[in-house]
MDAnalysis code that builds the backbone (N, CA, C; Angstrom):
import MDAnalysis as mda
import numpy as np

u = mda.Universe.empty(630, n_residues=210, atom_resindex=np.repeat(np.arange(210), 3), trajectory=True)
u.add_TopologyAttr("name", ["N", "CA", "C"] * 210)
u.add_TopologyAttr("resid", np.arange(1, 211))
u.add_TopologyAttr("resname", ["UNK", "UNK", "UNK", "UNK", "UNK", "UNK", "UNK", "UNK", "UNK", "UNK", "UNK", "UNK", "UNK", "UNK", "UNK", "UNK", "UNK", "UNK", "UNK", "UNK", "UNK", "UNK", "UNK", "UNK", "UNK", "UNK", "UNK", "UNK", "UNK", "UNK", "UNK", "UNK", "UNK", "UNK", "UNK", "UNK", "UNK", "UNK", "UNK", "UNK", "UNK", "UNK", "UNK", "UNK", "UNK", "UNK", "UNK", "UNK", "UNK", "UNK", "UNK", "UNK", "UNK", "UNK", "UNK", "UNK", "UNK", "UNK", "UNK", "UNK", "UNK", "UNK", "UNK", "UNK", "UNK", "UNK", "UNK", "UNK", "UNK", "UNK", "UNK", "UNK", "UNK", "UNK", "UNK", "UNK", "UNK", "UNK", "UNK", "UNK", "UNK", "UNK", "UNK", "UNK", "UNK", "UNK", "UNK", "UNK", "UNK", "UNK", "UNK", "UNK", "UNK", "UNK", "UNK", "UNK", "UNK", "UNK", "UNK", "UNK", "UNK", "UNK", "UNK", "UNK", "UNK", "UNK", "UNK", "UNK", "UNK", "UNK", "UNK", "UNK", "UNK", "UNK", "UNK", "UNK", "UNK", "UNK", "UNK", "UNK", "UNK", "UNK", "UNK", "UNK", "UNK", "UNK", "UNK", "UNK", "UNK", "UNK", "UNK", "UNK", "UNK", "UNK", "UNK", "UNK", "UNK", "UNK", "UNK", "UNK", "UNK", "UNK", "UNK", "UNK", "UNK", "UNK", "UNK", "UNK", "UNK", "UNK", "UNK", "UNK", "UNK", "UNK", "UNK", "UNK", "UNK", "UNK", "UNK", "UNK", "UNK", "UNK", "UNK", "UNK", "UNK", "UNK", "UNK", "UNK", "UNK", "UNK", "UNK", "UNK", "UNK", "UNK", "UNK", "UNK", "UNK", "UNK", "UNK", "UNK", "UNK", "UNK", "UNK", "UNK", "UNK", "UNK", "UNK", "UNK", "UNK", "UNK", "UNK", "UNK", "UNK", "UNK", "UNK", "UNK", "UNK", "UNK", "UNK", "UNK", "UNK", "UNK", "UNK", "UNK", "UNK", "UNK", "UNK", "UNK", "UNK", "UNK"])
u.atoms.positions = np.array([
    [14.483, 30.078, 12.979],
    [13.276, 29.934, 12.168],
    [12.071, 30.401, 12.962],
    [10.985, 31.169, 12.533],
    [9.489, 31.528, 13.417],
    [8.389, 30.771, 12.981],
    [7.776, 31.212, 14.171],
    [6.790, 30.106, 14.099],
    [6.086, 29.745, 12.855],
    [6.024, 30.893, 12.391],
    [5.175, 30.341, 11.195],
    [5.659, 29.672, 10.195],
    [6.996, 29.764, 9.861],
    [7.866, 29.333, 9.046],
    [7.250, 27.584, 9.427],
    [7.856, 26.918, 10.887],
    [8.155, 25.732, 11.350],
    [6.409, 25.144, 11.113],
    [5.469, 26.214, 11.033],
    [4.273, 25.586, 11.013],
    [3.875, 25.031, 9.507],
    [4.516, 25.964, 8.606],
    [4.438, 25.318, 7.026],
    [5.192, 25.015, 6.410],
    [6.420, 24.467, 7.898],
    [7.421, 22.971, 7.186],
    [6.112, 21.699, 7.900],
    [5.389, 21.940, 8.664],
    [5.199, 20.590, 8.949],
    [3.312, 21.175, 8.708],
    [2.762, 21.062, 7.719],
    [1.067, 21.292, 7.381],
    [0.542, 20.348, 8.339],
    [0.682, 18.869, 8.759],
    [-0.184, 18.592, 9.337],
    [-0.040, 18.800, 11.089],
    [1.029, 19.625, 11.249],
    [1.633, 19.255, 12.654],
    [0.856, 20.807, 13.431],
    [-0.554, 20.862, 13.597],
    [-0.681, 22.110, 14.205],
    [-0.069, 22.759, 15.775],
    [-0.161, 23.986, 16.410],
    [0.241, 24.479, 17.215],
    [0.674, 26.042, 17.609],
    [-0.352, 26.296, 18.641],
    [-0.435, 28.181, 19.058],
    [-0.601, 29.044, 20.257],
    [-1.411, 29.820, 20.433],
    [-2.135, 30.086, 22.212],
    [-3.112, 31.406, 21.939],
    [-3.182, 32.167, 23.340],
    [-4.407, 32.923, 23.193],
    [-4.817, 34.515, 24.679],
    [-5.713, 34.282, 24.875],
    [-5.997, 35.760, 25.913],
    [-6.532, 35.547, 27.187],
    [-6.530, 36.392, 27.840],
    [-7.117, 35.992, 29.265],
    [-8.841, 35.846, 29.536],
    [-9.129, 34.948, 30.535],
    [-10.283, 34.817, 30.867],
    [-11.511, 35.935, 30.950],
    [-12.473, 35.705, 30.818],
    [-13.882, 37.122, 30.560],
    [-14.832, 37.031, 29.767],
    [-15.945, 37.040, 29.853],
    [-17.061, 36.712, 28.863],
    [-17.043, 38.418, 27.723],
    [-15.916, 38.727, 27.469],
    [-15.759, 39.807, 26.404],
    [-16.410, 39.473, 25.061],
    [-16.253, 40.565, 24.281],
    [-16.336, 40.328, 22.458],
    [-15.941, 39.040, 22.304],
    [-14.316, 38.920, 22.028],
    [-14.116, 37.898, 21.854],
    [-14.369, 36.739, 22.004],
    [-14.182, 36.912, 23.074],
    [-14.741, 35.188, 24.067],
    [-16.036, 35.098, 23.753],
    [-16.814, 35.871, 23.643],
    [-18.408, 35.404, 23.282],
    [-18.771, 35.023, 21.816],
    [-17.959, 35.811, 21.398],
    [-18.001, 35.125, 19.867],
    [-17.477, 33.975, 19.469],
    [-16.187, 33.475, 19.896],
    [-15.099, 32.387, 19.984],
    [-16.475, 31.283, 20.609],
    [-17.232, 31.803, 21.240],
    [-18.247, 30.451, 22.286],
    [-19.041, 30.460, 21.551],
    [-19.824, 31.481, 20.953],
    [-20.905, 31.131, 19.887],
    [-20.855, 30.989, 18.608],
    [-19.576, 30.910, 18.320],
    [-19.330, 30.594, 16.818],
    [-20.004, 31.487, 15.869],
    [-19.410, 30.665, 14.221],
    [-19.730, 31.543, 13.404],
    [-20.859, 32.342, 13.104],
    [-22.017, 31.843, 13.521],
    [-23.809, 32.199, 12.959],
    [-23.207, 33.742, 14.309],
    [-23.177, 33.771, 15.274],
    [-22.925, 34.918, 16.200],
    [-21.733, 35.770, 15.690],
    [-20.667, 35.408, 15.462],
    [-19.582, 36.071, 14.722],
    [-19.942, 37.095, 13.361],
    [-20.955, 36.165, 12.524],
    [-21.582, 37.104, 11.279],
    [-22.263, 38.108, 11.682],
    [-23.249, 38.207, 13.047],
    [-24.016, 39.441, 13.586],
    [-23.117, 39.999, 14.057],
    [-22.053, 40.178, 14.350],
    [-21.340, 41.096, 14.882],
    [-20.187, 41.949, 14.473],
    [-19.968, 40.932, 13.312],
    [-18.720, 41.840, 12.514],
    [-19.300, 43.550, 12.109],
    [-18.569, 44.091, 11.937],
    [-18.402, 45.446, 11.545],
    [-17.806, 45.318, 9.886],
    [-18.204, 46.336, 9.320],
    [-17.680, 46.301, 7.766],
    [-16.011, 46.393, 8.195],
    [-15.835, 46.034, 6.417],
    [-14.250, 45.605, 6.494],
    [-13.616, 47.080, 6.789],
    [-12.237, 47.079, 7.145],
    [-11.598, 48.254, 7.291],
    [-11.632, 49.050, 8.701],
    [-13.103, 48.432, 9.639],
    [-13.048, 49.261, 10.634],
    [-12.858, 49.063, 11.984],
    [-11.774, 47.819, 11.415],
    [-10.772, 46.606, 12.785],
    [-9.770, 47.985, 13.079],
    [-9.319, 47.407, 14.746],
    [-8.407, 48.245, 14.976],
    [-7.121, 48.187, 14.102],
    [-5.953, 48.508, 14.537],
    [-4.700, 48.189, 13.855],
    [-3.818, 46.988, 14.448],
    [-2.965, 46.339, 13.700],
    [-2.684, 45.623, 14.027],
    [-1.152, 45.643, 15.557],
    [-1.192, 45.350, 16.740],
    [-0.170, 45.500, 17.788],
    [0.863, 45.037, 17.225],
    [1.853, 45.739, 17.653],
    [3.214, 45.027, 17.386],
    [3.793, 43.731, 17.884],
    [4.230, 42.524, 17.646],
    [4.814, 41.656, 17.739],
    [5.633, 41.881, 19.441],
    [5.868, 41.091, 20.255],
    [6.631, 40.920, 21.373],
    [7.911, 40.171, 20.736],
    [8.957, 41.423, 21.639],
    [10.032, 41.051, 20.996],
    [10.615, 39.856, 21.823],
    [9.993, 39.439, 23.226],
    [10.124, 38.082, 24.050],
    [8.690, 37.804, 24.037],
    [8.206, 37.018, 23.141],
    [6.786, 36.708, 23.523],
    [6.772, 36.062, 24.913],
    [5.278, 36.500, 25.502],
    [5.315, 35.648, 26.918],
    [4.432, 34.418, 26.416],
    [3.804, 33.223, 27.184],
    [3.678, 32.307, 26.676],
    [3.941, 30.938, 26.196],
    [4.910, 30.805, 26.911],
    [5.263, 29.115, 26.043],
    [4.900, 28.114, 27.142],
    [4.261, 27.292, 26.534],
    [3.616, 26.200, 27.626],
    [4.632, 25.231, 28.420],
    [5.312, 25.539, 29.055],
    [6.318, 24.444, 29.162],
    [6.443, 23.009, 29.550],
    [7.605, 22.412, 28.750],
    [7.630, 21.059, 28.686],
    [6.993, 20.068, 29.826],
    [7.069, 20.505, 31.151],
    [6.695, 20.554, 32.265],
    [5.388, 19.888, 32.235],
    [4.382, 20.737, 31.520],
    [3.136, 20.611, 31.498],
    [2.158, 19.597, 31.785],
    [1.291, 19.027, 31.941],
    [0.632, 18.077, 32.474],
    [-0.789, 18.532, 31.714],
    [-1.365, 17.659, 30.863],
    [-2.344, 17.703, 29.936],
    [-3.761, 16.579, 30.422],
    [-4.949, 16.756, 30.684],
    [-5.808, 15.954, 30.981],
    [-7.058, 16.198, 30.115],
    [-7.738, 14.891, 29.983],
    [-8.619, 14.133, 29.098],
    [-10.044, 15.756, 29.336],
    [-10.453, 16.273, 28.139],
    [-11.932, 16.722, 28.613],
    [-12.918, 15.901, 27.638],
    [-13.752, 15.614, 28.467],
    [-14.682, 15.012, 27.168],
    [-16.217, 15.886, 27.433],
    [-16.610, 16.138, 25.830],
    [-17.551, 17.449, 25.294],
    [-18.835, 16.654, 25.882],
    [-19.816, 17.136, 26.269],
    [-21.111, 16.458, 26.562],
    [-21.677, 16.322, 24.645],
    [-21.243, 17.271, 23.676],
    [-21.636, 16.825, 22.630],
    [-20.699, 15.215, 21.661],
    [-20.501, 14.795, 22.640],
    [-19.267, 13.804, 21.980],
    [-17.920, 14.373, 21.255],
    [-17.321, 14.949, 22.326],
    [-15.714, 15.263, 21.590],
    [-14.421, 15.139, 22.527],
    [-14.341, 14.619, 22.563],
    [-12.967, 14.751, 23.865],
    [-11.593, 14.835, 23.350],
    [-10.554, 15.578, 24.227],
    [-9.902, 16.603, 23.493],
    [-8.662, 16.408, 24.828],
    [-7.747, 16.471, 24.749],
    [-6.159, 16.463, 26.074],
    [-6.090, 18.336, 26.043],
    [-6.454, 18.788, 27.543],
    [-6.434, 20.250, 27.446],
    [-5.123, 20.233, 28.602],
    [-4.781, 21.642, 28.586],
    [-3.632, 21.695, 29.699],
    [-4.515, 21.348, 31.230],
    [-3.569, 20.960, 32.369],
    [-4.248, 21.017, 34.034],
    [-4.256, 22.408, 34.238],
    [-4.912, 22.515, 35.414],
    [-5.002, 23.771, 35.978],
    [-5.653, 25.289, 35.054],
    [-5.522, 25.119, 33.724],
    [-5.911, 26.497, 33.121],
    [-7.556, 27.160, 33.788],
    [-8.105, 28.094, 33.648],
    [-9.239, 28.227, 33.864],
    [-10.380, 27.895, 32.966],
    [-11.403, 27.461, 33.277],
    [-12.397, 27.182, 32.103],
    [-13.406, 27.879, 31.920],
    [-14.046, 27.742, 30.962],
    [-15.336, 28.701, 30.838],
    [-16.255, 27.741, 29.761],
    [-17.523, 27.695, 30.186],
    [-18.642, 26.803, 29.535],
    [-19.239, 27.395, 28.640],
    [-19.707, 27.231, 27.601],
    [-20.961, 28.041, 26.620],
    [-21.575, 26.990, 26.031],
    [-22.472, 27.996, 25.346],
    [-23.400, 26.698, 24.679],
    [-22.923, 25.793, 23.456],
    [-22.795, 24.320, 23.540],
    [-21.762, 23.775, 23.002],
    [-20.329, 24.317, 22.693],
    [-20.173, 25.327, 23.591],
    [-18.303, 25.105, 23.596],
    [-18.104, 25.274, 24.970],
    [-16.117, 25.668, 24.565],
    [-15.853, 25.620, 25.671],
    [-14.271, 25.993, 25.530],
    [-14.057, 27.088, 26.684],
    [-12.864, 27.474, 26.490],
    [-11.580, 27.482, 28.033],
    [-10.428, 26.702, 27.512],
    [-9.289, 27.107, 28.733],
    [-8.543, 28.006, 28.530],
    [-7.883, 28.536, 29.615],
    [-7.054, 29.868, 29.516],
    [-6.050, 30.015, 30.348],
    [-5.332, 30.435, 30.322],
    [-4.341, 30.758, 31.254],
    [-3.355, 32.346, 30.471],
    [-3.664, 32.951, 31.421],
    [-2.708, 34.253, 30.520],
    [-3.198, 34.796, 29.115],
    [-2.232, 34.981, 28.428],
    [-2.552, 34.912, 27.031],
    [-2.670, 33.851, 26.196],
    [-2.873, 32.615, 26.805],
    [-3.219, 31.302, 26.041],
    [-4.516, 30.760, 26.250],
    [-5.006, 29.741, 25.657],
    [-6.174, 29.993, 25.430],
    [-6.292, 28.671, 24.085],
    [-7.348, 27.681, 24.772],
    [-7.724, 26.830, 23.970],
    [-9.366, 26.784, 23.880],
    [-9.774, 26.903, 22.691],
    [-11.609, 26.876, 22.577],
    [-11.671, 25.928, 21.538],
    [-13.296, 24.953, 22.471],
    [-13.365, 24.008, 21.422],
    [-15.335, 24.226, 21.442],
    [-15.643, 24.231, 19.941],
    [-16.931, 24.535, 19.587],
    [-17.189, 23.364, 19.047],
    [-18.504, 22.083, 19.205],
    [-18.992, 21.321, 18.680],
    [-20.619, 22.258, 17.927],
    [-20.648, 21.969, 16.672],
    [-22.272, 22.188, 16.099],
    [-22.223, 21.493, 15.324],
    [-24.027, 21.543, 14.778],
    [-24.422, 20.386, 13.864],
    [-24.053, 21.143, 12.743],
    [-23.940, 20.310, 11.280],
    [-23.424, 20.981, 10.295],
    [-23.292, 19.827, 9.071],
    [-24.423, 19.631, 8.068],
    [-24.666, 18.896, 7.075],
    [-23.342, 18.252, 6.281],
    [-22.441, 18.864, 6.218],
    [-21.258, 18.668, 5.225],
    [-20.264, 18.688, 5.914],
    [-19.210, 18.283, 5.557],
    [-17.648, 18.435, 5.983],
    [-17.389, 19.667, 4.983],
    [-16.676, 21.074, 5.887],
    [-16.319, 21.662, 5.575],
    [-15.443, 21.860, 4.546],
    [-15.036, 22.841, 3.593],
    [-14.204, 22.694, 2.709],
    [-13.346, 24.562, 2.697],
    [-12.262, 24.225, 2.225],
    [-11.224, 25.412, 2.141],
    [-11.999, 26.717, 1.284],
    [-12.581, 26.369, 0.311],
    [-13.453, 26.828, -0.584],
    [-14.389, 27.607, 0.182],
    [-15.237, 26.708, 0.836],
    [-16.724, 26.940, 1.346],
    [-16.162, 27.774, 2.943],
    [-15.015, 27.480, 3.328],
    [-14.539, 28.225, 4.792],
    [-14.479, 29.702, 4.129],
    [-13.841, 29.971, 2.946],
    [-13.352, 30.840, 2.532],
    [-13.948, 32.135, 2.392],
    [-15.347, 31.393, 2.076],
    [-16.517, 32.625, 1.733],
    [-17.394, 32.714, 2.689],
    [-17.387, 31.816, 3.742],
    [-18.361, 32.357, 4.713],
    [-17.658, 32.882, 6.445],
    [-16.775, 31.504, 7.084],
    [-16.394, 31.590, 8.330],
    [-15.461, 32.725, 8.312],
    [-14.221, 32.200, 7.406],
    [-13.133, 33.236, 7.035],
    [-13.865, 34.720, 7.016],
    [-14.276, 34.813, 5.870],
    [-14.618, 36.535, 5.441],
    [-15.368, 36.835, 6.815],
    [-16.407, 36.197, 7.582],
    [-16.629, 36.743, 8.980],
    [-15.381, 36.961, 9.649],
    [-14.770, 35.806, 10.149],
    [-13.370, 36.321, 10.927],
    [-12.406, 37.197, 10.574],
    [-12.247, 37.461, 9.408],
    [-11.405, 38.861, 9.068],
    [-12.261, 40.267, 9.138],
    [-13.445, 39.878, 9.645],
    [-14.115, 41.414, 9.843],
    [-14.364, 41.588, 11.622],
    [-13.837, 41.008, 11.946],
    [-13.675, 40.907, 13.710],
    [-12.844, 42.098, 13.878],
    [-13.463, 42.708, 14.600],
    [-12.801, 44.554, 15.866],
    [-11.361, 44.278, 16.183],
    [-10.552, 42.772, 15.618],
    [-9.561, 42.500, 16.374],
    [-8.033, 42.742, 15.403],
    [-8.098, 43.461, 14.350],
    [-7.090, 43.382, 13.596],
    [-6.705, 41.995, 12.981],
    [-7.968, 41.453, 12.473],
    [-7.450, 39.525, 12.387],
    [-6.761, 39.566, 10.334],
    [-5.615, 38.920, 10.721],
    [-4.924, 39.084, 9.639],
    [-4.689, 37.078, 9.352],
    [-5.466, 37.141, 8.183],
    [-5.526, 35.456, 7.785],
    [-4.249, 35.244, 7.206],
    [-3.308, 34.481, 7.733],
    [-2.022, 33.998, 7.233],
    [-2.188, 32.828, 6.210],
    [-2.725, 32.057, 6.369],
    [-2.166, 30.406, 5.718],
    [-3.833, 29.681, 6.049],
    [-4.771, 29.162, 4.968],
    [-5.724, 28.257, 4.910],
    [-5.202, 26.584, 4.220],
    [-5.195, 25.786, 5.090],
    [-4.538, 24.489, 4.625],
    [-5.585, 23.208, 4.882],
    [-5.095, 22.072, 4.492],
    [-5.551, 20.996, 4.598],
    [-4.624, 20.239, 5.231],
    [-5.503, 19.127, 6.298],
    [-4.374, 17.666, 6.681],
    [-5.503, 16.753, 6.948],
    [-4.732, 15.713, 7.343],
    [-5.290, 13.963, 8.332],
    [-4.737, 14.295, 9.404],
    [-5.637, 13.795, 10.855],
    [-5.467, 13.941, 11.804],
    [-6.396, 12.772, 12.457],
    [-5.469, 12.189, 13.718],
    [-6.385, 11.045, 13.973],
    [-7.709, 11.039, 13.775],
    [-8.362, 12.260, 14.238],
    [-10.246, 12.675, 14.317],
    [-10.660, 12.340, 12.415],
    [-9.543, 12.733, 11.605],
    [-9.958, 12.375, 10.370],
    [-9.310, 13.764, 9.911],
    [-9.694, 14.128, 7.919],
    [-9.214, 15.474, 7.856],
    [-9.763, 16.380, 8.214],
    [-8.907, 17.277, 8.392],
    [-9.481, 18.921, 8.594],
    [-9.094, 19.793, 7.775],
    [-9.283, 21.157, 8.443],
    [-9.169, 22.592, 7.643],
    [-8.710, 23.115, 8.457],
    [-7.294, 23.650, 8.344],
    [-6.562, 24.553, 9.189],
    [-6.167, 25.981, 8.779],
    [-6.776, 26.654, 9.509],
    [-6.966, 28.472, 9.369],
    [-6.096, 28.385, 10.469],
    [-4.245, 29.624, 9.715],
    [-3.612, 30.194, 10.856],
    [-3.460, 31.605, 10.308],
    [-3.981, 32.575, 11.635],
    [-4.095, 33.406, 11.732],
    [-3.853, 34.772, 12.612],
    [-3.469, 36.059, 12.568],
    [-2.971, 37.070, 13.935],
    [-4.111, 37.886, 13.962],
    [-4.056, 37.851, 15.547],
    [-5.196, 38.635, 15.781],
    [-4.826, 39.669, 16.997],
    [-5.302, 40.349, 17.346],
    [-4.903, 41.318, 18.496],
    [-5.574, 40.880, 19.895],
    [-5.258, 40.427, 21.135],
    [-6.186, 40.063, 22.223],
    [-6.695, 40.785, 23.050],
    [-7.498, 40.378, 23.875],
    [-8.522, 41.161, 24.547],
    [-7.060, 41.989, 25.943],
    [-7.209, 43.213, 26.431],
    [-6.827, 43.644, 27.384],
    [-6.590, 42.614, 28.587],
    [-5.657, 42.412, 29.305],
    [-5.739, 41.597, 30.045],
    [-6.260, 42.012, 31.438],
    [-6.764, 41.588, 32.183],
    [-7.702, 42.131, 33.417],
    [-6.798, 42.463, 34.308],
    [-5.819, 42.026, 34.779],
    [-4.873, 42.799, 35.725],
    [-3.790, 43.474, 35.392],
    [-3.115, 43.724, 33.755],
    [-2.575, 44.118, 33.163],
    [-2.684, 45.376, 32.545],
    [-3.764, 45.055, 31.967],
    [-4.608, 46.022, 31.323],
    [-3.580, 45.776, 29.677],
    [-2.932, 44.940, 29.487],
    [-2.343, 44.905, 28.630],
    [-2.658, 44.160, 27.090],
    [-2.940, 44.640, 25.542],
    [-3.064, 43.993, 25.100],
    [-1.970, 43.313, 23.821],
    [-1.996, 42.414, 23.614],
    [-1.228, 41.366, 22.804],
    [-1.239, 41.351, 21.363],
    [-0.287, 41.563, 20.678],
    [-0.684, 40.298, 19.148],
    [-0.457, 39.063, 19.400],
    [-1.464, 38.325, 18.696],
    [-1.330, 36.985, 18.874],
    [-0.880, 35.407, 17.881],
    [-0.535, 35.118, 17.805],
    [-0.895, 33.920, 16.590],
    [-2.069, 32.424, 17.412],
    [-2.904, 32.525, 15.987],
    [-4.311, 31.538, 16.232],
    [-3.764, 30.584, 15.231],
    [-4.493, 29.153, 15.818],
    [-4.510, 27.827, 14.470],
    [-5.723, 27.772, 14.729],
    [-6.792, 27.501, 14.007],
    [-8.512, 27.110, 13.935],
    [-8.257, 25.820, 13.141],
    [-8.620, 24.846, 13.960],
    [-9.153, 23.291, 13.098],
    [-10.338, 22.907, 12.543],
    [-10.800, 22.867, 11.974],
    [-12.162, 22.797, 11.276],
    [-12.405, 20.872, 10.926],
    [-12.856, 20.466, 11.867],
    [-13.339, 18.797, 12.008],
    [-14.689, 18.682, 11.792],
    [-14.586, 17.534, 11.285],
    [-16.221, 17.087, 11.045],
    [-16.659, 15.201, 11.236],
    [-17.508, 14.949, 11.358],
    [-18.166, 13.346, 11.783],
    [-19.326, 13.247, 11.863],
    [-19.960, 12.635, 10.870],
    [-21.165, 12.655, 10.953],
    [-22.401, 13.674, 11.376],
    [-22.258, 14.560, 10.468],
    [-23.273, 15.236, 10.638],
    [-22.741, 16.945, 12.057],
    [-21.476, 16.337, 12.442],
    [-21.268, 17.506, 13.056],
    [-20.183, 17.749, 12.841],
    [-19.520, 19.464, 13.576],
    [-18.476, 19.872, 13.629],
    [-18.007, 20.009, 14.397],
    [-16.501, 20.042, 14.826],
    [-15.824, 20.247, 15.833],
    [-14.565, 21.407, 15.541],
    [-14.800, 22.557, 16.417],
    [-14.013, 23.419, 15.545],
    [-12.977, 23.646, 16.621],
    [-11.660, 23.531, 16.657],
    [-10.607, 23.540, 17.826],
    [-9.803, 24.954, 17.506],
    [-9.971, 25.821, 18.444],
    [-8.809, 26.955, 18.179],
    [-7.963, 27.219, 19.326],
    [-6.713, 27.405, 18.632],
    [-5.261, 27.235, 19.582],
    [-4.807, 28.771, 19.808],
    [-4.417, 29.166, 20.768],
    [-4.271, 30.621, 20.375],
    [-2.695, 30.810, 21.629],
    [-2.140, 32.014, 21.124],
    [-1.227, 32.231, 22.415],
    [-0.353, 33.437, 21.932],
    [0.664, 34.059, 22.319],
    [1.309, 35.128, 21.656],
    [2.124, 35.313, 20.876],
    [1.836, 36.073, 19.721],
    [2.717, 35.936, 18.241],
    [4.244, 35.272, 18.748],
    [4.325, 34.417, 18.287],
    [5.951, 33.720, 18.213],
    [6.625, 32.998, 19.566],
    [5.507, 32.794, 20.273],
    [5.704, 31.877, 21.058],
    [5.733, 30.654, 20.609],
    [6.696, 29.271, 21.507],
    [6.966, 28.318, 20.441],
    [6.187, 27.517, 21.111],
    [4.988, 27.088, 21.069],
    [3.910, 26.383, 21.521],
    [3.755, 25.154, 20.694],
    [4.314, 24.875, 19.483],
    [4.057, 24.140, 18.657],
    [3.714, 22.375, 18.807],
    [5.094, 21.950, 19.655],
    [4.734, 20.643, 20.133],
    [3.328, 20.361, 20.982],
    [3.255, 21.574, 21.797],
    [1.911, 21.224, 22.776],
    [0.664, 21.337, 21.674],
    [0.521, 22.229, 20.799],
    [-0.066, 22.700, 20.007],
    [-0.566, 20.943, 19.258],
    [0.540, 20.220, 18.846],
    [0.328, 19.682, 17.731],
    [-0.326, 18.536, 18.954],
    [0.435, 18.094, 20.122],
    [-0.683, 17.106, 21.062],
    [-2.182, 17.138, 21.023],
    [-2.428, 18.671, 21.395],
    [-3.897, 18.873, 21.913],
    [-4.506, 18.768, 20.245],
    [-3.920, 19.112, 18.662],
    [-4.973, 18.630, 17.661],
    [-4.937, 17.015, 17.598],
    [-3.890, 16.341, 18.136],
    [-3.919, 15.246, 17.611],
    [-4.686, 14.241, 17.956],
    [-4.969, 14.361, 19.443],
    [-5.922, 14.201, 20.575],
    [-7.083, 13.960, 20.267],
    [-7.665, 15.132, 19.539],
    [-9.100, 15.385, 19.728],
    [-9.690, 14.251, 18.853],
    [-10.764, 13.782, 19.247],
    [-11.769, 12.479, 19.077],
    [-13.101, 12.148, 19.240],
    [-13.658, 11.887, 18.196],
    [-15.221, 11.268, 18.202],
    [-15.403, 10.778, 18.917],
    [-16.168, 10.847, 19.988],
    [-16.736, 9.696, 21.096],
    [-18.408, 9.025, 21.124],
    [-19.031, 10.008, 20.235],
    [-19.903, 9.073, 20.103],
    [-20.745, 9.790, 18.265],
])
């Protein structure tokens, strides 16, 4: 069974990975979220093409792993992997290791998001990203933090810096909300890697702290 299959036997059970470290396109957009993502898209059609699938994806977090507490200076704390590398932005924040890759964006934001309202604004930005981003599956669940909005999606990753190599990928985007803010969690790592259990820890984790 592939990943995606196992991801929409279980809707609320998220889990994925992502690209290597660098204040690139990506990563700067992924840190400044959507309002920065809308200035930068390019009209539709003039994304690259989409990479081919790894026929051994690299990537799987293994069982091994050792996961520790981060908590957001905007009130969010979240179980990220040890050791990955980090990178700070303004209200976010992203770990990495390889082609994996966890970013978590807190902003203020009047409403709890809706599938509807993702649809026509965040979405249609993220499918106009330079990255070949191909929207698979927009869903709903409960998750300890409360419900969310789960966007899974393939995207192509940034070149890797000592590789020079680039990836297709599979993304999960969580779309959380609490009072008056958002918390947006994206899981990323390489198409069909089976990340899923770690995947579904680090959404289940994440929590209001103040």
């Amino acid at each position: 069974m592939d990943s995606r299959a196992r991801h929409d036997r279980k809707a609320a059970a998220p889990g994925r990975r992502g690209p290597a470290l660098g204040l690139s396109l990506a990563l700067a957009l992924a840190l400044a979220g959507p309002a920065l993502q809308a200035q930068a898209q390019g009209p539709a059609g003039s994304a690259m093409q989409p990479l081919p699938v790894e026929q051994n994806p690299p990537g799987d977090i293994p069982d091994s792993q050792v996961f520790v507490e981060y908590r957001s200076p905007q009130g969010v704390s979240l179980k990220v992997p040890e050791g990955w590398a980090r990178r700070d932005g303004a209200g976010a924040v992203r770990f990495a290791d390889k082609y994996n890759a966890v970013e978590l964006e807190v902003t203020p934001r009047a409403a709890a998001p809706t599938v509807a309202g993702l649809r026509a604004t965040e979405l249609a930005a993220l499918a106009r990203l330079p990255s070949a981003v191909e929207i698979r599956s927009v869903g709903q669940a409960r998750l300890p933090a409360g419900p969310a909005v789960i966007v899974r999606y393939r995207d192509n990753s940034e070149r890797d810096p000592v590789t020079d190599k680039a990836i297709r990928r599979d993304n999960e985007r969580l779309y959380f909300w609490h009072a008056g803010r958002q918390a947006v969690l994206t899981l990323s790592a390489p198409a069909g890697a089976d990340n899923a259990d770690q995947w579904q820890l680090m959404a289940r984790s994440l929590a209001w702290t103040k």
